[in-house]
C-alpha positions as CSV (number, residue, x, y, z in Angstrom):
1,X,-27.6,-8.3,-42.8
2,X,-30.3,-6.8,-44.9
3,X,-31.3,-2.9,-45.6
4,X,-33.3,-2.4,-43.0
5,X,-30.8,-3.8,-40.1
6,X,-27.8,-1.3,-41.6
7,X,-30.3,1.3,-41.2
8,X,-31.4,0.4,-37.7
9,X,-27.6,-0.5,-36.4
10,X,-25.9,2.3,-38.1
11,X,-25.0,4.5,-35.5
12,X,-23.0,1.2,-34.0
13,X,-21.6,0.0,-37.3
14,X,-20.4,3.8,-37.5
15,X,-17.8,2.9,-35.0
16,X,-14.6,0.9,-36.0
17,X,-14.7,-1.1,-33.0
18,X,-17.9,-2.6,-34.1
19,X,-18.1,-2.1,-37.8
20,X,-20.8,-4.6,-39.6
21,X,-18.8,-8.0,-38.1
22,X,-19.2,-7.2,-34.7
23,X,-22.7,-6.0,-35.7
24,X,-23.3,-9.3,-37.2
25,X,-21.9,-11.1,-34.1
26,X,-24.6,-9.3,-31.9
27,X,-27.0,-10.5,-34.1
28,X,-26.1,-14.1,-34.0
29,X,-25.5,-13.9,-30.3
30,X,-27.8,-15.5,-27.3
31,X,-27.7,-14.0,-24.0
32,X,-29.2,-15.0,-20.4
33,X,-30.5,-12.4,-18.5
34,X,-31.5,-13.9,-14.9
35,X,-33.4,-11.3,-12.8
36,X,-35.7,-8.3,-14.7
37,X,-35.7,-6.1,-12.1
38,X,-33.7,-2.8,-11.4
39,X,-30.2,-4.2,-13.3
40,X,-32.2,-6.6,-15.5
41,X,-34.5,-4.0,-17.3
42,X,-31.6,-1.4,-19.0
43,X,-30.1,-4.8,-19.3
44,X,-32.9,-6.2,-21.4
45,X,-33.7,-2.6,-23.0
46,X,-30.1,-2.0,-24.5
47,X,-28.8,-5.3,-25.3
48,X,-32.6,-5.4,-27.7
49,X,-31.8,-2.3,-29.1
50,X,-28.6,-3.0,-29.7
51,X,-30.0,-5.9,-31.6
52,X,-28.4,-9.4,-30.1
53,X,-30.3,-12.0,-31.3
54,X,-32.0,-13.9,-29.1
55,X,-32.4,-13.2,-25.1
56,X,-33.2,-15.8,-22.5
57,X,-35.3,-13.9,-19.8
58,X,-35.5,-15.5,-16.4
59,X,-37.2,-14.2,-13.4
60,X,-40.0,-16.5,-10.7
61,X,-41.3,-12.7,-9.6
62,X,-44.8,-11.2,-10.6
63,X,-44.3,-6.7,-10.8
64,X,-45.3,-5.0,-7.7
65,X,-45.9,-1.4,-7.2
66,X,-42.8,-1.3,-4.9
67,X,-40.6,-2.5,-8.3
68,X,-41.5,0.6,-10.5
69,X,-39.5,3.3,-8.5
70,X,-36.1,1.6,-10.2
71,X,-37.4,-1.5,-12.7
72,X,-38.3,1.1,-16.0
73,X,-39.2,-1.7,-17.9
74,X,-42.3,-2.9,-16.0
75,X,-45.4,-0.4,-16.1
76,X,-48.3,0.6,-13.3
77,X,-50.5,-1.7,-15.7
78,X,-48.0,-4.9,-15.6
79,X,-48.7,-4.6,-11.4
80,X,-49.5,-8.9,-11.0
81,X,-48.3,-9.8,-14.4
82,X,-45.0,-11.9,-14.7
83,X,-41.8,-9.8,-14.8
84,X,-40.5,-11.7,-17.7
85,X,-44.2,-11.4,-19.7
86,X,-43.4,-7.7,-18.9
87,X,-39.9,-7.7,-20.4
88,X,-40.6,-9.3,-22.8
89,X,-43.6,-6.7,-23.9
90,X,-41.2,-4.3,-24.1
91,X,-37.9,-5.8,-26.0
92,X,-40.1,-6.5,-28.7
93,X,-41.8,-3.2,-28.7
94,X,-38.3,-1.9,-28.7
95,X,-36.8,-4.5,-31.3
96,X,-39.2,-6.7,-33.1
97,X,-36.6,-8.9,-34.3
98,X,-35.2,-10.0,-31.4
99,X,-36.2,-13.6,-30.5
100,X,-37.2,-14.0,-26.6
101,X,-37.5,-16.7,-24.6
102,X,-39.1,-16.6,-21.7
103,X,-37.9,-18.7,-18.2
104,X,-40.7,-17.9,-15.7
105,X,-39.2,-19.8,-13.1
106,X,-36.1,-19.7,-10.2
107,X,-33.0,-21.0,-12.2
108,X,-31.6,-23.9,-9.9
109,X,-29.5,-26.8,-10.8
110,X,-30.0,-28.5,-13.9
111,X,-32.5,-26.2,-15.4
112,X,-30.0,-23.2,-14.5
113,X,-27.1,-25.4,-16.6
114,X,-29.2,-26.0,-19.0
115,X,-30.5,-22.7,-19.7
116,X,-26.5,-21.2,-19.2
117,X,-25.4,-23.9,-21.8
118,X,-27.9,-22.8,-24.3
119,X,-25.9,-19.2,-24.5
120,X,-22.8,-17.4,-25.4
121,X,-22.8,-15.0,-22.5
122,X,-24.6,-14.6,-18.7
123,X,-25.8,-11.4,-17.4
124,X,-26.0,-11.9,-13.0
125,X,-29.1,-9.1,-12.3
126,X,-30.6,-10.9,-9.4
127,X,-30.3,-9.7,-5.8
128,X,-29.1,-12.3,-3.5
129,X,-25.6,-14.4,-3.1
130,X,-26.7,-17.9,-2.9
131,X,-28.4,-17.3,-6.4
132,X,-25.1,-15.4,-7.3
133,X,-23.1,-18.5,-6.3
134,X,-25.1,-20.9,-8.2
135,X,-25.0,-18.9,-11.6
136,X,-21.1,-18.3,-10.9
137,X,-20.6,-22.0,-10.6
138,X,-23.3,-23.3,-14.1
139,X,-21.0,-20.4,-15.8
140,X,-17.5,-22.0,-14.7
141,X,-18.9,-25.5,-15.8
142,X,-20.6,-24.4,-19.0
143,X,-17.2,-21.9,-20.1
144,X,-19.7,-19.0,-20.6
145,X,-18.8,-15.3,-19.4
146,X,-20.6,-13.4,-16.6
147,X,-21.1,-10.3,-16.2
148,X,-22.3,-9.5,-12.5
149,X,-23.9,-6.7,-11.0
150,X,-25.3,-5.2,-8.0
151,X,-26.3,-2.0,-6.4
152,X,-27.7,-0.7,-3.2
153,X,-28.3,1.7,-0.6
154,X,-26.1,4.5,-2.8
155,X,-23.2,2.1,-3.9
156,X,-22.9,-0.4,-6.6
157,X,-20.5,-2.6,-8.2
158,X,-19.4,-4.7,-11.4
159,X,-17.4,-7.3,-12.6
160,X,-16.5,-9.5,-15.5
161,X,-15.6,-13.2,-14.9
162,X,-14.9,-15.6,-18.3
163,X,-13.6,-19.0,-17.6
164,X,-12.3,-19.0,-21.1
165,X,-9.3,-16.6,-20.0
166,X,-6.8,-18.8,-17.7
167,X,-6.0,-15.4,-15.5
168,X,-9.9,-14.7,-15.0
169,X,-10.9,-14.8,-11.5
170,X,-14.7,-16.1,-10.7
171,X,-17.0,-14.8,-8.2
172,X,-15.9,-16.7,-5.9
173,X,-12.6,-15.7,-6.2
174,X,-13.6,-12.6,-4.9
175,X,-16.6,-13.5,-2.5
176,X,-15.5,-16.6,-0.5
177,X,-17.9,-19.2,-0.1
178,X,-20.3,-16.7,2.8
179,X,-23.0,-17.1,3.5
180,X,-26.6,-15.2,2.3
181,X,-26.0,-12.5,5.2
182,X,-26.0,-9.3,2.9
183,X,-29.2,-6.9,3.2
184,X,-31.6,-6.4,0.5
185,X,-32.5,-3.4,-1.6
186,X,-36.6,-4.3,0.2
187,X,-34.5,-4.1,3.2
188,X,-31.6,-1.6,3.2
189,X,-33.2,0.9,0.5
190,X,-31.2,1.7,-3.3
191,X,-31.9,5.0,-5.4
192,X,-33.0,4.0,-9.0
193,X,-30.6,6.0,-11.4
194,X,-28.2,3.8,-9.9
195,X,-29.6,0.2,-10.6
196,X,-30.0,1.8,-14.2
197,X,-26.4,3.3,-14.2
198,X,-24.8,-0.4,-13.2
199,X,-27.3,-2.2,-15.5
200,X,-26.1,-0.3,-18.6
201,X,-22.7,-0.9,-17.8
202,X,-23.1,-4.5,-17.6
203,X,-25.3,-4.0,-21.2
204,X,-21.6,-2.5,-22.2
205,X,-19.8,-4.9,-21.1
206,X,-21.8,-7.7,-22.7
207,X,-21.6,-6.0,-26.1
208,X,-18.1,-5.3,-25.7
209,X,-18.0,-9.2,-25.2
210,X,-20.2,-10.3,-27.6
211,X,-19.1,-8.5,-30.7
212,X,-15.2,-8.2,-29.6
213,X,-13.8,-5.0,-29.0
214,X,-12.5,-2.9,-26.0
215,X,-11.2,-4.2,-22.9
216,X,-13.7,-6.2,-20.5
217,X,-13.5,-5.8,-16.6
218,X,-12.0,-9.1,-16.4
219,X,-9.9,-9.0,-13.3
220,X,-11.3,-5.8,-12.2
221,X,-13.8,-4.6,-9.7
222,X,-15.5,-1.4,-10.5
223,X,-17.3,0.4,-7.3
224,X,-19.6,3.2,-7.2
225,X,-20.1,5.8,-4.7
226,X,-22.9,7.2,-6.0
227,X,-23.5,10.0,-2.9
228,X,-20.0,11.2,-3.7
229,X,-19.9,10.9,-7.8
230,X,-17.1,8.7,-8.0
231,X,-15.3,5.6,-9.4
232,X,-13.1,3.0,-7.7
233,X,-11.4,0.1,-9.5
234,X,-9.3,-3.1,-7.6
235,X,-7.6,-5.2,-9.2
236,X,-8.8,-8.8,-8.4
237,X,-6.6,-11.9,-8.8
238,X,-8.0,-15.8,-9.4
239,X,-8.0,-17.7,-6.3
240,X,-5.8,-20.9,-7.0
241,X,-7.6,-22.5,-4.1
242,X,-10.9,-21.7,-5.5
243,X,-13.3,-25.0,-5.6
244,X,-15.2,-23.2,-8.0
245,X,-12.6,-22.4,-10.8
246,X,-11.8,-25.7,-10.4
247,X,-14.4,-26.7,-12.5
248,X,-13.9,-24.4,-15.2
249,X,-15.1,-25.4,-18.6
250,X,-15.6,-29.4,-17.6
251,X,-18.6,-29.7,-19.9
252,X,-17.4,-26.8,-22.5
């Protein structure tokens, strides 16, 4: 770590959880980020200024106007462009010496295991369940944490599921095998503090992950109510029935 990184990252190595090795783990870490929209940009934002070392942005969506109520990253100038050409703007605006890589395409099959492989850690910030699923499952296979998000209407949630702990549950575990039935925020509506309030906790919750401190919400569902203010956490237990765990770390 040179001068000029213990000046940037100071504030961070201040603290004893992080000190300069976990600072140093953030910088050698690589991160998948699928989905730059609401969740995606603090995401993206935070995990560049926090300086982790290279992020994998993936996203098949072009900005619309409709995006910049809740995605802070894009701009009324990006309206068109490619979400991840966007993002991507912007983390190195933010953090020059963060490498990007840019995935401007759905993640599906092998180029989703592929791309989950090439990481140490998974951030879900897409917006539907079958795409949710599929991640969940390249994640199990690969042995790479998740961290998995969502918000809408005036409620969000997060969780963090890492095959390399024997008591983690997966998604799965938690949602069944269902199918894509649940609304989305172009249908049912979401208020943006709230998409930025979940990102940054799964930005948290990666660096907690990344340079090792704290405890992760591994077995642990965390709901917000954000109407009333409040916090709810369940406990959530591994499904020993679950086809998906089953596959945990085959390929890791």
């Amino acid at each position: 770590m040179n001068d000029q990184q213990l000046l940037r990252y100071s504030r961070q190595i201040l603290l004893a959880q992080i000190d300069i090795d976990g600072q140093q783990r953030l910088l050698d870490s690589r991160v998948l980020i699928v989905g730059l929209g609401g969740l995606g940009a603090p995401v993206a934002l935070y995990l560049a200024a926090a300086g982790v070392g290279e992020l994998v942005l993936a996203d098949h969506d072009q900005v619309d106007l409709t995006n910049l109520q809740r995605q802070v990253i894009h701009h009324q100038a990006d309206i068109g462009r490619a979400k991840v050409s966007s993002a991507a703007e912007r983390v190195r605006a933010i953090n020059p010496e963060v490498k990007v890589r840019c995935l401007e395409q759905g993640l599906a099959d092998r180029a989703l295991s592929q791309a989950v492989a090439s990481v140490d850690l998974v951030l879900d910030c897409t917006d539907n369940f079958v795409t949710r699923q599929a991640i969940n499952a390249a994640c199990m296979v690969e042995g790479k944490p998740l961290v998995s998000g969502a918000a809408i209407r005036l409620e969000g949630q997060l969780s963090v599921f890492d095959p390399r702990r024997a008591d983690s549950p997966c998604y799965q575990c938690l949602y069944g095998e269902g199918d894509d039935t649940a609304l989305s925020c172009s249908e049912a509506g979401v208020v943006g503090p709230l998409v930025g309030l979940v990102g940054s906790l799964q930005a948290l919750e990666a660096l907690k992950l990344l340079a090792g401190f704290g405890e992760p919400l591994v077995g642990r569902l965390l709901l917000i109510d954000a109407l009333g203010s409040r916090f709810r956490e369940l406990k959530v237990r591994r499904d020993p029935a679950c086809t998906c765990c089953a596959q945990r770390g085959v390929s890791a």
